[in-house]
TORDOKOL-848544 format. One record per atom (N, C-alpha, C): y, z, x; residue in three letters. Coordinates in pm, whole numbers, plus 32768, in hexadecimal, padded with zeros to 4 digits. Atoms other than C-alpha are relative to their C-alpha. Last residue first. Layout:
<nodes>
YZXAla/...
</nodes>
This chain:
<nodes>
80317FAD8066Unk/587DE4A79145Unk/80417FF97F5BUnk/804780558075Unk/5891E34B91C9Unk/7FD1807B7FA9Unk/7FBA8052808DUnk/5977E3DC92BDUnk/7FDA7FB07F83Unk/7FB07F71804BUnk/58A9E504936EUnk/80787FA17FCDUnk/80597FB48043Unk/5778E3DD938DUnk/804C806F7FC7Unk/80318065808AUnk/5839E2BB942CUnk/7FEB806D7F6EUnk/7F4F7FF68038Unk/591CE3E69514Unk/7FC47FAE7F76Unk/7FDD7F848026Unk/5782E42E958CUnk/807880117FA4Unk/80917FC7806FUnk/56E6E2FB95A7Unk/804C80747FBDUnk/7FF3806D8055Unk/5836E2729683Unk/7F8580257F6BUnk/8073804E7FFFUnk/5842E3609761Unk/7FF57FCB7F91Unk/8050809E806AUnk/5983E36F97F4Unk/7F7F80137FEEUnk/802580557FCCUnk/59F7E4FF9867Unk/7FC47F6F7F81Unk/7FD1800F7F89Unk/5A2DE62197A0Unk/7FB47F8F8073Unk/8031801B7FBFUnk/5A29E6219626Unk/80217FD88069Unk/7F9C805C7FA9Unk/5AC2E6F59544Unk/7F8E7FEC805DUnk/804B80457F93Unk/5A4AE72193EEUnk/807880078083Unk/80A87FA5800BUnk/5A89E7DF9298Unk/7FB77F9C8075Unk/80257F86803AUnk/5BFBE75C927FUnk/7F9C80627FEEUnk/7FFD802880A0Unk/5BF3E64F9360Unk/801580897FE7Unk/7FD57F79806AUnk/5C5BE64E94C5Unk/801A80047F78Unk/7FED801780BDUnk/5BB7E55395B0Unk/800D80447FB7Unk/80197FBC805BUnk/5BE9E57A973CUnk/80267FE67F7DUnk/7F877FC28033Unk/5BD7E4AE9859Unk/7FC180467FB2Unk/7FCF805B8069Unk/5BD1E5159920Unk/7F8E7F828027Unk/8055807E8035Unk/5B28E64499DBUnk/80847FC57F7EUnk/80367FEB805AUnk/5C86E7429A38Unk/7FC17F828001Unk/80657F9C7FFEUnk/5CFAE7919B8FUnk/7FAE7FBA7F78Unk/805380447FC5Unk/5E00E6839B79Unk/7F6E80348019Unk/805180488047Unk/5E9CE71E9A6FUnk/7FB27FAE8021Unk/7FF980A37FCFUnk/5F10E8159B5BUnk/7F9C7FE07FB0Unk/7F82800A7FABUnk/5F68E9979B07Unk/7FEC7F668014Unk/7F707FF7803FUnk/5EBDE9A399D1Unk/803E7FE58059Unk/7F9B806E8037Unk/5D8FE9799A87Unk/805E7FB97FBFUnk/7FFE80257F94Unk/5DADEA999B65Unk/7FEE7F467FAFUnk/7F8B7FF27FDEUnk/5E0EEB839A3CUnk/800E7F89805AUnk/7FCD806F804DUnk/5CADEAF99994Unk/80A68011803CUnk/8043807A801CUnk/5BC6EB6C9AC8Unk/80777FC57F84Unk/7FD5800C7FA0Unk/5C9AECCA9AFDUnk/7FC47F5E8002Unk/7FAF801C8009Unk/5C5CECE799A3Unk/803E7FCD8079Unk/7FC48086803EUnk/5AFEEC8B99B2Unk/80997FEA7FFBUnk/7FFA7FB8809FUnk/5ADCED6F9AD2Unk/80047F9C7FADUnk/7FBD80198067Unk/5A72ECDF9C33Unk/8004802B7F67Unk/7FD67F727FD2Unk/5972ED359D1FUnk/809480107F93Unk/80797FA27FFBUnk/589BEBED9CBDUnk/8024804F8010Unk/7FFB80228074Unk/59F3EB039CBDUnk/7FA380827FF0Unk/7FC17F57804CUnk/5A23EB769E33Unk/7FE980057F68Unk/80427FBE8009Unk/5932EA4C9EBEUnk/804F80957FECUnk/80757FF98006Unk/5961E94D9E2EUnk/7FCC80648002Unk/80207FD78073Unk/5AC2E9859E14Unk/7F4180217FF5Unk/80987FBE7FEEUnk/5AD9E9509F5EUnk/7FED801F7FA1Unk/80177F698040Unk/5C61E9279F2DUnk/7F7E80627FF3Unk/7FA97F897FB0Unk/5C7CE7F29FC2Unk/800D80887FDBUnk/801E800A7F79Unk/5B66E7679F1EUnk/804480428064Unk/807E7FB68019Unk/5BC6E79B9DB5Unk/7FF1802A8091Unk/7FE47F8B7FF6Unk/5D32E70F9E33Unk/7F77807D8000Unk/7FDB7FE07F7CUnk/5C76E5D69E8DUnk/803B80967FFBUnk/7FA880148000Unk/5BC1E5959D23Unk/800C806780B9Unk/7FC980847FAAUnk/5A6EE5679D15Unk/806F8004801EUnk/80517FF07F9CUnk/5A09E6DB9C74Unk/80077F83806FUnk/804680827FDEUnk/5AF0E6A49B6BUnk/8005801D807FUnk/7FB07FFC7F75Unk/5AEAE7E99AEEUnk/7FD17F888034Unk/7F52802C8028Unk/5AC1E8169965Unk/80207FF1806AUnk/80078088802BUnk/592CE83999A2Unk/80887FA07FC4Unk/7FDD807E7F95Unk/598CE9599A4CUnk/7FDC7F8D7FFCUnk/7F8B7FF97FFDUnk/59CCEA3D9903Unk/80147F94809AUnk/7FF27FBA7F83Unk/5861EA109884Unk/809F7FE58013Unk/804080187F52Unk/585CE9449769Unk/802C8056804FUnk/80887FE98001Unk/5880E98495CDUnk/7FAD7FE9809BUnk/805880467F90Unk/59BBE8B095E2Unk/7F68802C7FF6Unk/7FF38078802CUnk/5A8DE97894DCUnk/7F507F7B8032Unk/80657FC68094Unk/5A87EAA39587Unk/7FD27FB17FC3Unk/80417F997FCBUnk/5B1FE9F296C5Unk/7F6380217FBCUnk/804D80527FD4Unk/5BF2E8FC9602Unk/7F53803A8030Unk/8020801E808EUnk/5CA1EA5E9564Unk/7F977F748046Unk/804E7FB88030Unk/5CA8EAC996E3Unk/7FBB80017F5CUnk/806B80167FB2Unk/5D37E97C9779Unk/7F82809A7FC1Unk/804F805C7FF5Unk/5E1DE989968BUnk/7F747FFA802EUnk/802A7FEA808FUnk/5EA3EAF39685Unk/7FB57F947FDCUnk/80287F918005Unk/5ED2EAC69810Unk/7FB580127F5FUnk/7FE27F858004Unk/5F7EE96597CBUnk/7FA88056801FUnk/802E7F8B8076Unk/5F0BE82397F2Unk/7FE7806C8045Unk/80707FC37FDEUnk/5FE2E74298F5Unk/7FC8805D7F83Unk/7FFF7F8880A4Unk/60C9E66F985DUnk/7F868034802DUnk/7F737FD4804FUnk/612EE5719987Unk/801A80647FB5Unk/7FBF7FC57F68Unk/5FCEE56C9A67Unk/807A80407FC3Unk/80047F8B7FD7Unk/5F1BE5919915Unk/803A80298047Unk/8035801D7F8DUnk/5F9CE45F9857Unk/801680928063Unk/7FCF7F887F7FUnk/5F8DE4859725Unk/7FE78018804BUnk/800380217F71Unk/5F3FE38795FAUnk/8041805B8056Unk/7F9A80277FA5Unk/5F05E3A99497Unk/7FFA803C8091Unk/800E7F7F7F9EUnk/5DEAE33493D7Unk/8083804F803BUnk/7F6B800C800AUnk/5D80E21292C4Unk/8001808F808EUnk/7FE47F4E8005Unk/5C28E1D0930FUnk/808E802A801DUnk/7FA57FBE807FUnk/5BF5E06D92C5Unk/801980607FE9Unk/80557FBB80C2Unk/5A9AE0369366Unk/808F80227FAEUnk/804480648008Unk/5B5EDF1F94ADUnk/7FB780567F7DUnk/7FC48055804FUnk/5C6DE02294A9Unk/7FA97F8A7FC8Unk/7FB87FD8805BUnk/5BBAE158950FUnk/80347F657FC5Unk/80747FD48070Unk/5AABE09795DDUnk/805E80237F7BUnk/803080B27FF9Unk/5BEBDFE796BEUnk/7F9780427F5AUnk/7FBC80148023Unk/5C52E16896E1Unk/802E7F697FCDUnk/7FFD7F9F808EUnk/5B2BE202974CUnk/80667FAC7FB0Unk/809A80218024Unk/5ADBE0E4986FUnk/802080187F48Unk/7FDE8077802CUnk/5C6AE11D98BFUnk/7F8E7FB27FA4Unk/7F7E7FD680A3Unk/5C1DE29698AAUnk/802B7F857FDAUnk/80487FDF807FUnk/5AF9E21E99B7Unk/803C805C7F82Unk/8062808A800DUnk/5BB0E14B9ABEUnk/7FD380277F4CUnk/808A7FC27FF6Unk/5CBEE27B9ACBUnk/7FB87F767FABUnk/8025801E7F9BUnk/5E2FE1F99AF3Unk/7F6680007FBBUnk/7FF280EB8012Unk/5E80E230999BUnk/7FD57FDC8078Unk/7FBA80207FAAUnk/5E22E3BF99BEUnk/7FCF7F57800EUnk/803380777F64Unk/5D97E415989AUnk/806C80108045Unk/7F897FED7F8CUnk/5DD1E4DA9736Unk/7FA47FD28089Unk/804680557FA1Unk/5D71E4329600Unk/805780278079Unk/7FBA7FEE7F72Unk/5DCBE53D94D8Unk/7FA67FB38091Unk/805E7FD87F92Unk/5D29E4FD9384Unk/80707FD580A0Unk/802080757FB0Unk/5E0EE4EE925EUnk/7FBB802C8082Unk/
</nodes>
């Protein structure tokens, strides 16, 4: 089953999560702040993903900011990059879609259309 992980607050996991039910996409639900994804997660997702490793950092979020991420990310290891968002699930772009031969990060609507109509 495909893994719908968000933060319920978040305008645009609610966006994602309206789309999911309104096409019938069965899923299940996890909420990042509570069940953060793991170290082994975030690195199987990772591989998985086919994207750069800071396209998993939500770059809007307040902790991002406090942490300057911006601008240490670039001096950064990947592991030292995926340990750091293991530690807070707030760190991590949501939401996120976890199929078996997909995961997709962030809403775009063309894109989740196109890796579920496979």
């Amino acid at each position: 089953m495909i893994k719908f992980i968000c933060y319920p607050k978040c305008t645009t996991c609610q966006k994602a999560q309206k789309w999911l039910d309104e096409n019938h996409i069965e899923y299940a639900f996890r909420d990042i702040k509570l069940d953060k994804p793991t170290l082994e997660e975030l690195t199987n997702w990772h591989k998985k993903s086919g994207l750069l490793l800071k396209k998993f950092f939500n770059t809007s979020g307040l902790l991002y900011k406090s942490l300057d991420l911006k601008n240490k990310l670039p001096t950064m290891t990947e592991d030292e990059m995926l340990k750091l968002l293991a530690n807070d699930g707030m760190l991590v772009k949501r939401p996120l879609l976890v199929g078996d031969d997909f995961v997709l990060v962030g809403f775009k609507e063309a894109e989740w259309s196109a890796s579920l109509s496979k």
